[in-house]
C-alpha positions in Angstrom: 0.0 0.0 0.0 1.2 3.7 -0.8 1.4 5.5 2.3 1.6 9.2 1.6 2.5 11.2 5.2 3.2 14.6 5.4 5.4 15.1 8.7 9.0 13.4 9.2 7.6 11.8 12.3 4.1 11.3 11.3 3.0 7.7 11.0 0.2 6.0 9.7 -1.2 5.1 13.2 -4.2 2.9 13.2 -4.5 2.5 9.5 -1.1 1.3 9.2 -1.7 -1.6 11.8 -5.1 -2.7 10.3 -3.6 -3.1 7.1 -0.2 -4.7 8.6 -2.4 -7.3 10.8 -3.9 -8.0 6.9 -0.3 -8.8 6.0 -0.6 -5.6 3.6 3.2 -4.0 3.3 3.4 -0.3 3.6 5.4 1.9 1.2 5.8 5.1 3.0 6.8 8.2 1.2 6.9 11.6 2.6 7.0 14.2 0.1 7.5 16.8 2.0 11.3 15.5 2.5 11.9 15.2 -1.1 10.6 11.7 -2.2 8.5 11.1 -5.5 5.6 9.3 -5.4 5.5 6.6 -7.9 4.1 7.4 -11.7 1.7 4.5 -11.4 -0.2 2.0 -9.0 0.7 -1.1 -10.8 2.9 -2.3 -7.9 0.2 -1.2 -5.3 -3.2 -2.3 -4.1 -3.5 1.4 -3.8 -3.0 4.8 -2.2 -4.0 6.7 0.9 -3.4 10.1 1.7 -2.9 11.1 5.3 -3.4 14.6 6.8 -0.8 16.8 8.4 -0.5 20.7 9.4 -0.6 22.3 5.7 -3.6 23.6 3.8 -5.0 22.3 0.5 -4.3 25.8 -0.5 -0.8 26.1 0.3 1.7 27.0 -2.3 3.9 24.5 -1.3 5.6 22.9 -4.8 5.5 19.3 -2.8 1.5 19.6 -2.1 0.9 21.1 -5.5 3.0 18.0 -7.0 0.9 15.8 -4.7 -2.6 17.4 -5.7 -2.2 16.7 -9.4 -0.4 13.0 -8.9 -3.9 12.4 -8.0 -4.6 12.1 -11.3 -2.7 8.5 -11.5 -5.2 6.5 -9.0 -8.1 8.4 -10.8 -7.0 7.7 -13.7 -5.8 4.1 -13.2 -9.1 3.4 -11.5 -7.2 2.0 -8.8 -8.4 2.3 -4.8 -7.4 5.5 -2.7 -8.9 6.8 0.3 -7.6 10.7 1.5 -7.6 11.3 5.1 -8.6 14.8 6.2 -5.7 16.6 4.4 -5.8 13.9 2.0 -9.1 14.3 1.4 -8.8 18.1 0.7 -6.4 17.6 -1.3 -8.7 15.0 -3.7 -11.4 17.8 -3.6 -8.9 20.1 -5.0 -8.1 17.9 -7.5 -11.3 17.2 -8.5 -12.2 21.1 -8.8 -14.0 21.6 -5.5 -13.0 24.0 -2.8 -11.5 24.3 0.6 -12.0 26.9 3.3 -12.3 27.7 6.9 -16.1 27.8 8.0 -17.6 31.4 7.5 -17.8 31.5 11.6 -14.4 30.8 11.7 -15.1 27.5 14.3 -12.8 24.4 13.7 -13.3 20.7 14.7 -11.0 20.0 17.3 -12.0 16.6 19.6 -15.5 14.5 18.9 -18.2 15.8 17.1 -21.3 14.3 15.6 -21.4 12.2 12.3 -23.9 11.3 10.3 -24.1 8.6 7.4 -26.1 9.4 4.2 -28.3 7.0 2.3 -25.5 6.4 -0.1 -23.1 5.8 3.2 -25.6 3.5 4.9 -25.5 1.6 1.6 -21.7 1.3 1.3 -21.7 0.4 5.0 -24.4 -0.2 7.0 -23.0 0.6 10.2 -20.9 4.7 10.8 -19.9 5.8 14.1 -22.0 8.7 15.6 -19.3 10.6 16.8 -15.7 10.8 15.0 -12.2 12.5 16.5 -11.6 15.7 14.4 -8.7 17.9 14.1 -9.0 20.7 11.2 -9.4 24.6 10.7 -10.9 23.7 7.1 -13.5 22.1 5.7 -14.3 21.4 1.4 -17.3 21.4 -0.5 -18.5 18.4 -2.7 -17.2 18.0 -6.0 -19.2 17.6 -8.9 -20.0 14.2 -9.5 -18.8 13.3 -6.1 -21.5 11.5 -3.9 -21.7 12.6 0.0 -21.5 9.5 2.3 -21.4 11.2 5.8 -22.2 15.0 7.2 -21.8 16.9 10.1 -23.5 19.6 11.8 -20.7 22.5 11.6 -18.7 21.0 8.4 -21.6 19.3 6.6 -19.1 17.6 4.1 -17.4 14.9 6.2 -17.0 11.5 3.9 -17.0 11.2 0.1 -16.8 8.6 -3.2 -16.1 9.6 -6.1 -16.4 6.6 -8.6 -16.2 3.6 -8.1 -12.2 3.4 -5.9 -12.0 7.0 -4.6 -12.5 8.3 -1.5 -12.1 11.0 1.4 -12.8 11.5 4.9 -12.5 14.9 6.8 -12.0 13.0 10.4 -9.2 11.0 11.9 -10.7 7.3 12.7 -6.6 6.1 11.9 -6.3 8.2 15.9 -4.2 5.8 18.0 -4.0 6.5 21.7 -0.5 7.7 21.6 -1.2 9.3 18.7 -3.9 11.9 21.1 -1.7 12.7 23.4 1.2 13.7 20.8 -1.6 15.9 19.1 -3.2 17.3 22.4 0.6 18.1 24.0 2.5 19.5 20.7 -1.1 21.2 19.4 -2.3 22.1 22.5 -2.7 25.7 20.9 -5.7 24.3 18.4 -7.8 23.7 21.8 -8.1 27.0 22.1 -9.5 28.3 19.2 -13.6 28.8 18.5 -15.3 25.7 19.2 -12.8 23.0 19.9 -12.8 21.1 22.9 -10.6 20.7 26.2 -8.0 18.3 26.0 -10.1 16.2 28.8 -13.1 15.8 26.5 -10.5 14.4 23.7 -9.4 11.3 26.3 -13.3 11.3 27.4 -14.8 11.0 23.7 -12.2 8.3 23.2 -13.3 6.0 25.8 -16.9 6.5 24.5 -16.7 6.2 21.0 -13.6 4.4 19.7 -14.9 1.2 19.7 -17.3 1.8 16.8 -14.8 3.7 15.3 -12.4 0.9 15.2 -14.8 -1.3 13.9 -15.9 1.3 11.2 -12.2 1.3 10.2 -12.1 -2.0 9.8 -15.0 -2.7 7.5 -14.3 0.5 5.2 -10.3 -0.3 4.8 -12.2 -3.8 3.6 -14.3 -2.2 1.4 -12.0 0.3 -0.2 -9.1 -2.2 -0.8 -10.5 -5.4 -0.9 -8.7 -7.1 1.9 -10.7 -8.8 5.0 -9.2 -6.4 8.0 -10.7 -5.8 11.5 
């Protein structure tokens, strides 16, 4: 599996241990330190994008190069899921939109998801609340189908086709992975609407296990691999 990160120290967390417990190997390229990403998925089951500090909008030549890459999985039909940055980026790509919300509020901590018909089709069973870390939300593409909303960023999953798809929250959250967030961002708990750092370690012990099991079935779905 491509395994697109966007930090030196940034690691795949839970993703990377659902698909390594499937016996998936992970090819892990950071673009940000210089490395290419390959010119095609034929030596891949696919591609996932993670998120990290930057915007979609940045002018950064490494996310610009990583924004129009997109273009091989879309074009090679071949499975990739984009993980909150990841998944800006692929609404970029696609011609959408990305943008704080017009109140300025972020998603910082647990917040309320809900699955669409076309979601509840893919999957029967979403979370209702999902860890969220982001200043930005984007819009829906045209020709994108919504699979999951939320009440203050109302675009929160997406497919587009058939092997394509995007997520604005973090279900990939490992334990360790909350308190490296919550200690080194601890300034993002402070802005408009996010929560206390307590409420982060509280929403966890409520809500991860449907989110673990959520991860599970959609990494299945997406790349055709029993993993739980």
């Amino acid at each position: 599996m491509l395994v697109v990160l966007h930090q030196e120290t940034s690691t795949p967390g839970r993703v990377g241990q659902v698909l390594e417990a499937a016996g998936i190997a992970l090819d892990i390229r950071r673009p940000v330190l210089g490395e290419r990403l390959p010119p095609t998925l034929d030596a891949h089951r696919g591609a996932i994008l993670f998120g990290g500090p930057p915007s979609a909008n940045d002018p950064d030549a490494h996310l610009r190069h990583e924004i129009d890459w997109l273009d091989v999985p879309l074009r090679e039909d071949r499975p990739f899921l984009g993980i909150c940055l990841g998944a800006q980026m692929l609404v970029k790509h696609l011609g959408g939109t990305v943008a704080p919300h017009p109140e300025a509020l972020v998603e910082v901590g647990y917040y309320p998801l809900e699955a669409t018909p076309e979601g509840r089709a893919l999957l029967p069973d979403w979370p209702d609340m999902v860890y969220q870390w982001h200043r930005e939300g984007f819009s829906l593409p045209q020709g994108a189908t919504l699979l999951a909303t939320g009440e203050r960023f109302p675009n929160q999953a997406i497919r587009y086709g058939d092997q394509a798809f995007g997520v604005q929250f973090h279900a990939e959250l490992t334990l360790a992975m909350m308190h490296r967030w919550t200690t080194h961002g601890h300034a993002r708990l402070s802005l408009p609407g996010a929560q206390a750092r307590r409420q982060h370690f509280d929403g966890r012990a409520l809500h991860d296990a449907a989110v673990k099991r959520w991860l599970g079935q959609f990494l299945a779905r997406i790349f055709g691999r029993p993993a739980a």
